[in-house]
C-alpha positions in Angstrom: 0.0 0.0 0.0 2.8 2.4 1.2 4.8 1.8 -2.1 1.6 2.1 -4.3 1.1 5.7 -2.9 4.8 6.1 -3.1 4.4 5.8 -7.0 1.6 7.5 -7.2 3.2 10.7 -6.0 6.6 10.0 -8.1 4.4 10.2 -10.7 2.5 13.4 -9.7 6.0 14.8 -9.1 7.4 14.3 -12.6 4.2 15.1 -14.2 4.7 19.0 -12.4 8.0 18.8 -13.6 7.0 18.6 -16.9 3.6 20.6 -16.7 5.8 23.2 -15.4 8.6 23.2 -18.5 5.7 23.4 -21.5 3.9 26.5 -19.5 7.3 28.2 -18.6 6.7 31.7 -21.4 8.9 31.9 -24.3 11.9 34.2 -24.2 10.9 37.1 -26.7 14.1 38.1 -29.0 14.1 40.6 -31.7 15.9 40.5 -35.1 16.2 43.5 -36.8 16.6 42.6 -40.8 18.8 43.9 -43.0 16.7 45.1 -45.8 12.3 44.7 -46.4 10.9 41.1 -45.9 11.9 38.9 -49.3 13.6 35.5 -49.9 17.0 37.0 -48.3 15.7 36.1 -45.0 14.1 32.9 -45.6 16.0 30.8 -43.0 14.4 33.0 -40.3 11.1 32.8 -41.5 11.2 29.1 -41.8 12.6 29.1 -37.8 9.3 30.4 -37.0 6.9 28.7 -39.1 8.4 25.2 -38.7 8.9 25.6 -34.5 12.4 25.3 -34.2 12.8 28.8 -32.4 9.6 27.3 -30.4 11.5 24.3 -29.6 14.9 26.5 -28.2 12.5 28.8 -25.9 12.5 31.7 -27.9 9.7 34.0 -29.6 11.5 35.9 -32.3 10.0 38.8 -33.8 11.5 40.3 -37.0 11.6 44.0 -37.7 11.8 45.5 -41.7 14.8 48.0 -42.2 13.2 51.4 -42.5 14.4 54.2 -44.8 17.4 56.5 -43.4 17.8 54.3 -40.6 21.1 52.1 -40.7 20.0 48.4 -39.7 23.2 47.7 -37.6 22.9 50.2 -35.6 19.7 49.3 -34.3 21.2 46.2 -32.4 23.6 48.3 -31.1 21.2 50.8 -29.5 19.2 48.2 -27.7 16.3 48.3 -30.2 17.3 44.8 -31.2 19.0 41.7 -30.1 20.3 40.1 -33.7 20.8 41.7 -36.7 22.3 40.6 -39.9 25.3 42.8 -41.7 28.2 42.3 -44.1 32.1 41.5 -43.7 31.8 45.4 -42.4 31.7 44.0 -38.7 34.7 44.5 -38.8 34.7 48.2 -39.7 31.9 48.1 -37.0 34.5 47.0 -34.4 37.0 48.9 -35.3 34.8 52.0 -34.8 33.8 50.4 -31.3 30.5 48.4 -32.5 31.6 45.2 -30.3 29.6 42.8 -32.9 30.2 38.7 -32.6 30.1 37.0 -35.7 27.4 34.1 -35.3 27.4 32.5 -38.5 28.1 33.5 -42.2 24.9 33.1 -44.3 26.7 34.0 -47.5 29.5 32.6 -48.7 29.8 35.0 -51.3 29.0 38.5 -51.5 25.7 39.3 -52.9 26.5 43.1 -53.0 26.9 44.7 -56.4 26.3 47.8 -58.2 23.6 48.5 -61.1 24.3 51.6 -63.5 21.7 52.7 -66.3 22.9 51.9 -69.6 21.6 55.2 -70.7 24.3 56.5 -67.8 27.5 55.5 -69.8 28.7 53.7 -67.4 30.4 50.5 -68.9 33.1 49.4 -65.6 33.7 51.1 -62.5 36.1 53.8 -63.2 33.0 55.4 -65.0 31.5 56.1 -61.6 34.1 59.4 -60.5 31.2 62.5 -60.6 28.5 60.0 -61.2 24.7 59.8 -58.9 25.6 57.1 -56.7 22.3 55.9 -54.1 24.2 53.4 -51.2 22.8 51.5 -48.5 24.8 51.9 -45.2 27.5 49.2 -44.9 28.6 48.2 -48.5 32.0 47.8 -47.2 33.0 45.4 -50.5 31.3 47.6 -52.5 33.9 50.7 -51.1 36.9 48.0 -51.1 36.6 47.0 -55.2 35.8 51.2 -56.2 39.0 52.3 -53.5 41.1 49.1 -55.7 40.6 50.5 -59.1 41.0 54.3 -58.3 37.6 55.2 -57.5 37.3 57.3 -54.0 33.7 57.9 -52.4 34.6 61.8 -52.8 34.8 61.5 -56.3 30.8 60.1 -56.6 27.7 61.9 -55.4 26.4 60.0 -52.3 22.4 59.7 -52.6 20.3 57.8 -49.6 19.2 54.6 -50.9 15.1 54.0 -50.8 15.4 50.0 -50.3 13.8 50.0 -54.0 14.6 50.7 -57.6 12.3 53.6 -58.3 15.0 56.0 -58.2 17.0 54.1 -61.0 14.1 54.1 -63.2 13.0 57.8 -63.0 16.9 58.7 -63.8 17.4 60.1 -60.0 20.5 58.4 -60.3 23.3 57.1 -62.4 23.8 53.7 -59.9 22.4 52.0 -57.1 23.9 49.3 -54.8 21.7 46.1 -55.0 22.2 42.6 -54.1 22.5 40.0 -57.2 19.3 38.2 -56.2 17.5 40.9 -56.1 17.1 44.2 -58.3 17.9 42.5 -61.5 14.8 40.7 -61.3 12.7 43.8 -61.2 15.0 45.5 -64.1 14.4 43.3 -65.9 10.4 42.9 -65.9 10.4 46.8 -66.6 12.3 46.0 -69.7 15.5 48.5 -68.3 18.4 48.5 -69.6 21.3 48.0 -67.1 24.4 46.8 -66.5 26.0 45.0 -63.2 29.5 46.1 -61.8 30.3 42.7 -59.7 33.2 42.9 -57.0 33.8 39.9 -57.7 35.1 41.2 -61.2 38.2 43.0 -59.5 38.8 39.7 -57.1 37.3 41.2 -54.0 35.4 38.3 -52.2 34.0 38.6 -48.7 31.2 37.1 -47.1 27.8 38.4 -47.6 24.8 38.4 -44.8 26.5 37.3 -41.6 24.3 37.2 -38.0 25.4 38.9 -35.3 24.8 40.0 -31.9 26.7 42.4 -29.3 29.7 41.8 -27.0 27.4 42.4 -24.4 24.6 39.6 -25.3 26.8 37.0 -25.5 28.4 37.8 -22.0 25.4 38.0 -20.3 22.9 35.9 -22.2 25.3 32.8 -24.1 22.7 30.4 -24.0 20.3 32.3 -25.4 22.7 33.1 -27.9 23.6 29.6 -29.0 20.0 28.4 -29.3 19.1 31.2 -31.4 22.0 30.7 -33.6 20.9 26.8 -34.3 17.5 27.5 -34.4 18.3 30.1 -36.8 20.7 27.4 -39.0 18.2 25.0 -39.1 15.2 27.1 -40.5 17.9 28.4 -43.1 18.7 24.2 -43.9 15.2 23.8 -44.0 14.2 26.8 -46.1 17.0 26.1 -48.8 15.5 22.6 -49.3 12.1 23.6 -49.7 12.2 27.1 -51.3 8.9 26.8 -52.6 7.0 26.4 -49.5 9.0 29.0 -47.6 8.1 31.6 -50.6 4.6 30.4 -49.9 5.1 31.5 -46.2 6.4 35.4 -47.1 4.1 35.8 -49.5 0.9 34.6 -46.9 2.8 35.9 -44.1 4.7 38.8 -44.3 5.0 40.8 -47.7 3.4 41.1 -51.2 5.8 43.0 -52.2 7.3 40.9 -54.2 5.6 38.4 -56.6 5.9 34.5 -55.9 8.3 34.3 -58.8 10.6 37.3 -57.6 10.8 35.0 -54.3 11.8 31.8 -56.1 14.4 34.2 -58.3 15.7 35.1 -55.2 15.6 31.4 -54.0 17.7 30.0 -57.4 20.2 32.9 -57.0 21.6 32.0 -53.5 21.8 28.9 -53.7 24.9 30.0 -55.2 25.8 32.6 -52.4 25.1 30.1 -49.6 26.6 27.2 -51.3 24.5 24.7 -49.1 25.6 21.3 -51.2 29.7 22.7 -51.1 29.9 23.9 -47.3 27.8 23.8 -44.0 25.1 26.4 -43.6 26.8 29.3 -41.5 30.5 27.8 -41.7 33.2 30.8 -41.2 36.8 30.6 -42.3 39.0 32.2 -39.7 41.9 32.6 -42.3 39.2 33.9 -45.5 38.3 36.7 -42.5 42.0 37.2 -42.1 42.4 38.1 -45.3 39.4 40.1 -45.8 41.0 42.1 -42.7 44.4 42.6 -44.4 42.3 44.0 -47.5 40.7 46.6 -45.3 43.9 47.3 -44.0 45.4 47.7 -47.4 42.9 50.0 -48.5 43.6 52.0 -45.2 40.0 51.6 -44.2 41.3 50.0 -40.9 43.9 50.2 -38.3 47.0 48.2 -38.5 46.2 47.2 -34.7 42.9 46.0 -35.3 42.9 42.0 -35.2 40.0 39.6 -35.2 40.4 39.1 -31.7 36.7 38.7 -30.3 34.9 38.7 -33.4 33.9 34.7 -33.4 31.1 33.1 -30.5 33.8 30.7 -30.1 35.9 33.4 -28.6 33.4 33.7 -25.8 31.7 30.1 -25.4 33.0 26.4 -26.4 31.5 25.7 -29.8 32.2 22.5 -31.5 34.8 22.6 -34.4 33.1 21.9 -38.2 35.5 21.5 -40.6 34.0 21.4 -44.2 34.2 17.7 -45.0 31.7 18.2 -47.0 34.2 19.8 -49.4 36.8 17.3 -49.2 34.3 14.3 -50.0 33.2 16.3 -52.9 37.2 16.7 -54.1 37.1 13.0 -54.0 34.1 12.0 -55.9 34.5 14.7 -58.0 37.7 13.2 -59.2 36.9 10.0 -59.0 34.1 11.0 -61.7 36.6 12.9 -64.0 38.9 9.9 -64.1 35.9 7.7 -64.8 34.5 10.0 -67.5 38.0 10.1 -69.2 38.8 6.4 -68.9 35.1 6.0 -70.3 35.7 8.4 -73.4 39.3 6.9 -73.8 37.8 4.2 -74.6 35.0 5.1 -76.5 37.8 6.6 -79.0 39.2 3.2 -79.2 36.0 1.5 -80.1 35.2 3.9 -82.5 38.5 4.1 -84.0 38.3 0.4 -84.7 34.9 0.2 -85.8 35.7 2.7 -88.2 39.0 0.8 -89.4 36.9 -2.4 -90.1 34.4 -0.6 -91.7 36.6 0.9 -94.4 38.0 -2.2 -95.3 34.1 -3.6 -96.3 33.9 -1.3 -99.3 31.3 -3.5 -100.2 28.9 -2.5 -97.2 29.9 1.6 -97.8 26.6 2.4 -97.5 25.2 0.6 -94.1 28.7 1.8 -92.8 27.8 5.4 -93.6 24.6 4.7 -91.8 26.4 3.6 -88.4 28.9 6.1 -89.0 26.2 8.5 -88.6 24.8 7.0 -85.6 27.9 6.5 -83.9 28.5 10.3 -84.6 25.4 11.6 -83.1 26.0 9.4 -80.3 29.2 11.2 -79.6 28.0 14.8 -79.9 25.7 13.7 -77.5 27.9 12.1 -75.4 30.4 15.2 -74.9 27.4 17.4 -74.1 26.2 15.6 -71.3 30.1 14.9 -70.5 30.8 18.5 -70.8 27.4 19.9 -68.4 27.4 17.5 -65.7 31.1 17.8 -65.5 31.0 21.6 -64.6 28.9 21.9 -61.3 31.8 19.1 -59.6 35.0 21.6 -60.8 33.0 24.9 -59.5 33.2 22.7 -56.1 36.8 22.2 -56.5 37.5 25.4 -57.2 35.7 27.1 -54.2 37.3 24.1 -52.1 40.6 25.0 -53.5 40.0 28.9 -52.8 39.4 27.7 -49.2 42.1 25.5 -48.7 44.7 27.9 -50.0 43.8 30.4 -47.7 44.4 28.1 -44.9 47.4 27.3 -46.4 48.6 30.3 -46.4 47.5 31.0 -42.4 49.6 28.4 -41.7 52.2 29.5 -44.0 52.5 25.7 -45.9 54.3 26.3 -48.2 54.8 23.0 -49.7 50.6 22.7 -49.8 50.2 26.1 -51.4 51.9 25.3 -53.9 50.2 21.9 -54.5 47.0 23.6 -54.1 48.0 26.5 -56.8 48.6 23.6 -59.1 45.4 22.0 -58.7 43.7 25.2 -58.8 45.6 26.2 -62.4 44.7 22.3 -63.9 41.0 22.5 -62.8 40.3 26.3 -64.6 42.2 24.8 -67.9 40.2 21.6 -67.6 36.8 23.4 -66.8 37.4 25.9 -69.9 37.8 23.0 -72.0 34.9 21.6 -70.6 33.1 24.5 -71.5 33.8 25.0 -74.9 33.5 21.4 -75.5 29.7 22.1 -74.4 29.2 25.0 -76.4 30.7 23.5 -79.6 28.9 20.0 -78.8 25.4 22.3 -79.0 26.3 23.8 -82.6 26.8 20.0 -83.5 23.6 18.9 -82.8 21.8 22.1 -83.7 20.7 23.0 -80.1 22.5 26.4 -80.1 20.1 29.6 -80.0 20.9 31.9 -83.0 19.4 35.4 -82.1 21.2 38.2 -83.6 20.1 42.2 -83.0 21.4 45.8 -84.4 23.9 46.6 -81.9 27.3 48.7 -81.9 30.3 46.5 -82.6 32.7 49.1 -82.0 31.3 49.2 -78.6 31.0 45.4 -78.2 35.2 45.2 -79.2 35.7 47.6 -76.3 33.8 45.5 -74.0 36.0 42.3 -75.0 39.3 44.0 -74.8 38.3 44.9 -70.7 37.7 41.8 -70.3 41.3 40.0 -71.3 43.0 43.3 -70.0 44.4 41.6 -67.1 45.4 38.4 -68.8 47.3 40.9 -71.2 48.7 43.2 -68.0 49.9 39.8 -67.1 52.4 39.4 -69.5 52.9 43.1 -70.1 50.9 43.2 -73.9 49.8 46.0 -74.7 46.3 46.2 -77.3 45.5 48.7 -79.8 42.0 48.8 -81.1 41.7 50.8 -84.1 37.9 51.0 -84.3 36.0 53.7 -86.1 33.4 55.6 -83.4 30.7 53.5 -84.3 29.9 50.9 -85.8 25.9 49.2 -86.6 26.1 45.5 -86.9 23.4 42.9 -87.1 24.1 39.4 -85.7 24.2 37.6 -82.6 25.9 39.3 -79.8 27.1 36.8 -77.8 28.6 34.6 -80.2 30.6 37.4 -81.8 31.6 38.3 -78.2 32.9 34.7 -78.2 34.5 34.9 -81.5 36.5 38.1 -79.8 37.1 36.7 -76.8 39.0 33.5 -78.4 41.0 35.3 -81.1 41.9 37.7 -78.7 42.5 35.2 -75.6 45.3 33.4 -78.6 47.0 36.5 -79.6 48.2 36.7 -76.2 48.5 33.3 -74.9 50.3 33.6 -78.2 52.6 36.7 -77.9 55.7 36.8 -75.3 56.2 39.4 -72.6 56.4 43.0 -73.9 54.7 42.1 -76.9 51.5 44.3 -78.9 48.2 42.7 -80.2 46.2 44.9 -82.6 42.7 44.8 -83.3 40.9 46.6 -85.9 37.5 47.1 -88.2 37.4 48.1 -91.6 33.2 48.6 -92.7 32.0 48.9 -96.2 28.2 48.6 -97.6 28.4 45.2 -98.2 30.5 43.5 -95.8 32.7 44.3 -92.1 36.0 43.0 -92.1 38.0 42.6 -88.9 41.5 41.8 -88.2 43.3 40.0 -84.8 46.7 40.8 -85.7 49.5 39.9 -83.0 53.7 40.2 -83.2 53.9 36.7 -81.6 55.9 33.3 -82.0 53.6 32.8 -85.4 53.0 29.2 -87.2 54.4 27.5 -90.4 52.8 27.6 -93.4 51.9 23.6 -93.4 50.2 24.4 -89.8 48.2 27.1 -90.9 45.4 24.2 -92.7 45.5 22.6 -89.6 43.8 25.4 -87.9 39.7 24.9 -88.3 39.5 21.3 -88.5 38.1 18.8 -86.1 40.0 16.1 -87.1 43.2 17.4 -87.1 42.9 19.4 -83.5 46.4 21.3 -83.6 47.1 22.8 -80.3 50.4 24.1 -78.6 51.8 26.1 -75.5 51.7 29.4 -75.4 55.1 31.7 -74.4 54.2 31.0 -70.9 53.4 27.4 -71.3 49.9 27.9 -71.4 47.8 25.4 -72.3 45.0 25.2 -74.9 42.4 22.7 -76.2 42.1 23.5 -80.1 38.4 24.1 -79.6 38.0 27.6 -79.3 38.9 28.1 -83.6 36.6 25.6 -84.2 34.1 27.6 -82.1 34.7 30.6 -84.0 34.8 29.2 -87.6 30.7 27.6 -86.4 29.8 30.7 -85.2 31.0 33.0 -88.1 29.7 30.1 -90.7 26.3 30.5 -89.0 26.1 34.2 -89.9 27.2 33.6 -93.8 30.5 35.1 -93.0 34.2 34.2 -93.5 37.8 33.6 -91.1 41.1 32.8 -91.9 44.8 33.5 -90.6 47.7 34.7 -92.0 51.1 33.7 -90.2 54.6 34.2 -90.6 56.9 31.9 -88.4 58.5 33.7 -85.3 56.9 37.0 -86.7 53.4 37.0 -85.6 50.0 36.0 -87.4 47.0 37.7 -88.3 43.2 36.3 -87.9 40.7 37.6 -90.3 36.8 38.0 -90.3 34.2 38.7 -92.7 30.6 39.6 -91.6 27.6 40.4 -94.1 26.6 44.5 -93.0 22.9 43.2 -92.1 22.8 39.6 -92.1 18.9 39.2 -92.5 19.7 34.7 -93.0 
């Protein structure tokens, strides 16, 4: 009887215990967002709607950024408890903002500028005296302008609105935006733009971290680490089920943006977040390092200022994560590289064969012809696939290699840098043959979009010459372009920017150090001829035929041993052929060579 009662109250105990935990009220945060409610937020909003703040203890409420008043600063003032910023916490510390770094949303920077075409503004020396409206903290934005010469007192300052209206009613020249974003809107009201990417100029810090204060972390860090993995695991959840999270804003929070804005935004950082390469949140010490010694190189911080309290784990034990992901990705990536080349290695064997035997039976030419065919078309389609499916696994290698050099060079491995530089170099060459073995397998098979437009190719030339600028300034090349001011061409623009990009990319893998490259347009009535022209190592005159063949594929080194894959002529000669137009080269050995094009005036085919 006694022990009976003794259970029954046990019981009655435990069930108060836990009575007691599900009534105890939840702990009411505020996070004070960085911009109006869109997909850029969408791990938060899933923390709410799928309980997992519920589950930590917390009630989170999130506040909009309003007009004129600077996000950050509103955790700082007490008006909030979390708020998400940029890699400028560290400008914010070094100006006495004491922010922690909780996790990095963004691996990569979705800050960049949009100009008006109509502005003039083509790259981003073009902004000095132009309307410029910036949202507070574009630190990267201020790093890439400061690297190419381009001071904040040489650009009018405007307050940004947190919309586009004051692009598209000509207020301004440019507007800071994030990638994921403004475009999309641009772009539905048919506007003519252009993006100026940091990226472009090699400046590539984090994008949205979250943060909190000094202060919060000291007196609340439990609070703080439950609100950080609640936070992580709404943005896991949100970036594997974009659709239904874009349901939630849209119900929920704002119309402001159609469902299919959302879902633009969704598709667009995946890439920032790079949720399949790294884990959700994951900060490299040495990357921050280095974006440190870039502030410091541009003089936008102290030389005494250090990371010294900027990570949680500075202030509480957090548990180490390492990016295995990464390396098991290195792994299989490679293991499906050798497999693919193995696999077409011996495809080229069978087929060689097969054709052998074939053109011995002369008296079965044409059921050979027949197969031949077949076994053609299953080729083409063969290095399509092999050229798509192979890209995604080398942009993981890539970033992977990005991050392991950096910790390469924080622990000053020499040895490993330089391994990793090596891998790095092979996997660009590979993934630009890979590349332009997809484009070139797409002409085969007549799945290549043919569009062309009246547009200036004067202008276009220009455009292509910025881009190989630095490969030139590598080697100390200069190029001449002796264009006329303008001129109206009708054909496809991207394909004659590839036709550029490739002549001009050989003239100076082609041309040793010092040397000149010369481009220039000659426009009658009938036709527009255009000349490549470089003083390089040239070719003999039996190599010359060689050029635009497939089945000859001549290829060599360039004066710096770089490598090449023989497709990019080929490219050109399709794309040229397509518009009813003409190339050839002209070459003197050891004395340089000249490429030539013919294009109809207006090419109406």
């Amino acid at each position: 009887m006694v022990r009976g009662l003794g259970l029954i109250i046990l019981s009655m105990i435990l069930f108060g215990a836990v009575f007691a935990q599900e009534q105890q009220p939840l702990q009411k945060v505020t996070l004070q967002l960085k911009w109006k409610h869109q997909f850029q937020f969408a791990g938060y909003y899933a923390a709410i709607e799928k309980g997992f703040y519920k589950e930590a203890g917390l009630e989170v409420e999130l506040k909009e950024a309003q007009s004129g008043i600077e996000p950050a600063s509103e955790v700082f003032k007490g008006n909030a408890d979390f708020g998400i910023t940029t890699a400028d916490i560290l400008i914010l510390r070094s100006e006495g903002y004491k922010g922690v770094l909780l996790a990095s949303i963004f691996q990569h920077s979705a800050q960049i500028l949009i100009a008006a075409r109509s502005s003039g503004i083509d790259h981003v020396q073009q902004l000095v005296d132009k309307r410029i409206a910036m949202e507070p903290h574009a630190a990267d934005l201020i790093t890439y302008m400061n690297d190419e010469g381009v001071s904040l007192n040489e650009v009018e300052l405007y307050s940004h609105s947190f919309d586009v209206s004051s692009l598209l009613n000509g207020e301004v020249d440019a507007m800071t935006a994030y990638i994921s974003d403004e475009p999309y809107l641009l772009n539905q009201e048919g506007f003519e733009h252009i993006i100026i990417d940091p990226r472009m100029g090699g400046i590539d810090f984090y994008g949205d971290v979250l943060f909190t204060t000094e202060e919060m972390v000291e007196q609340n860090p439990d609070l703080v680490q439950k609100f950080t993995e609640a936070s992580l695991k709404g943005w896991q959840y949100a970036m594997e089920n974009p659709e239904e999270i874009t349901n939630v804003i849209y119900g929920k929070y704002s119309k402001r943006h159609s469902k299919e804005h959302l879902l633009f935004e969704a598709q667009k950082m995946q890439r920032l977040i790079m949720a399949d390469v790294v884990e959700i949140g994951y900060s490299n010490p040495g990357r921050w390092q280095r974006i440190l010694e870039i502030y410091k190189e541009q003089n936008m911080l102290a030389s005494a200022i250090t990371l010294d309290g900027l990570f949680l784990s500075d202030y509480v034990n957090t548990p180490n994560s390492f990016p295995w992901k990464l390396l098991y990705i290195f792994g299989i990536s490679l293991v499906v590289v050798a497999s693919a080349t193995l696999f077409y290695y011996n495809t080229a064997r069978r087929l060689k064969t097969e054709m052998a035997k074939r053109y011995d039976a002369q008296e079965r030419l044409i059921e050979s012809e027949k197969m031949l065919r077949e076994s053609n078309a299953a080729k083409d389609k063969f290095f399509s696939i092999l050229a798509h499916d192979l890209r995604n696994p080398f942009s993981a290698i890539m970033g992977l290699t990005d991050l392991m050099i950096l910790d390469a060079k924080e622990e000053e491995n020499t040895e490993n840098l330089e391994n990793l530089k090596i891998v790095k170099e092979a996997s660009i060459q590979v993934l630009e043959l890979l590349n332009n073995l997809l484009i070139w397998s797409r002409t085969q098979v007549g799945n290549i979009e043919y569009t062309p437009e009246v547009f200036d190719l004067s202008e276009q030339i220009k455009k292509n010459i910025a881009v190989v600028s630095s490969q030139a300034a590598h080697k100390n090349i200069s190029i001449d372009a002796e264009l006329s001011k303008e001129i109206p061409a009708f054909c496809d623009r991207n394909m004659f920017s590839t036709i550029m990009l490739n002549l001009l990319t050989n003239a100076i893998k082609f041309t040793p150090e010092k040397g000149r490259v010369t481009v220039g347009v000659n426009a009658t009535k009938e036709e527009i001829k255009i000349f490549v022209k470089d003083n390089g190592i040239g070719m003999r005159e039996e190599d010359l035929g060689k050029l635009f063949m497939i089945e000859t594929k001549y290829t060599r080194e360039g004066t710096n041993s770089e490598k090449g894959s023989g497709l990019g002529l080929l490219l050109c000669k399709e794309f040229i052929e397509m518009h009813k137009g003409r190339i050839w080269a002209e070459s003197e050995f050891g004395k340089g060579s000249t490429f030539h094009i013919t294009l109809p005036r207006f090419n109406t085919y």
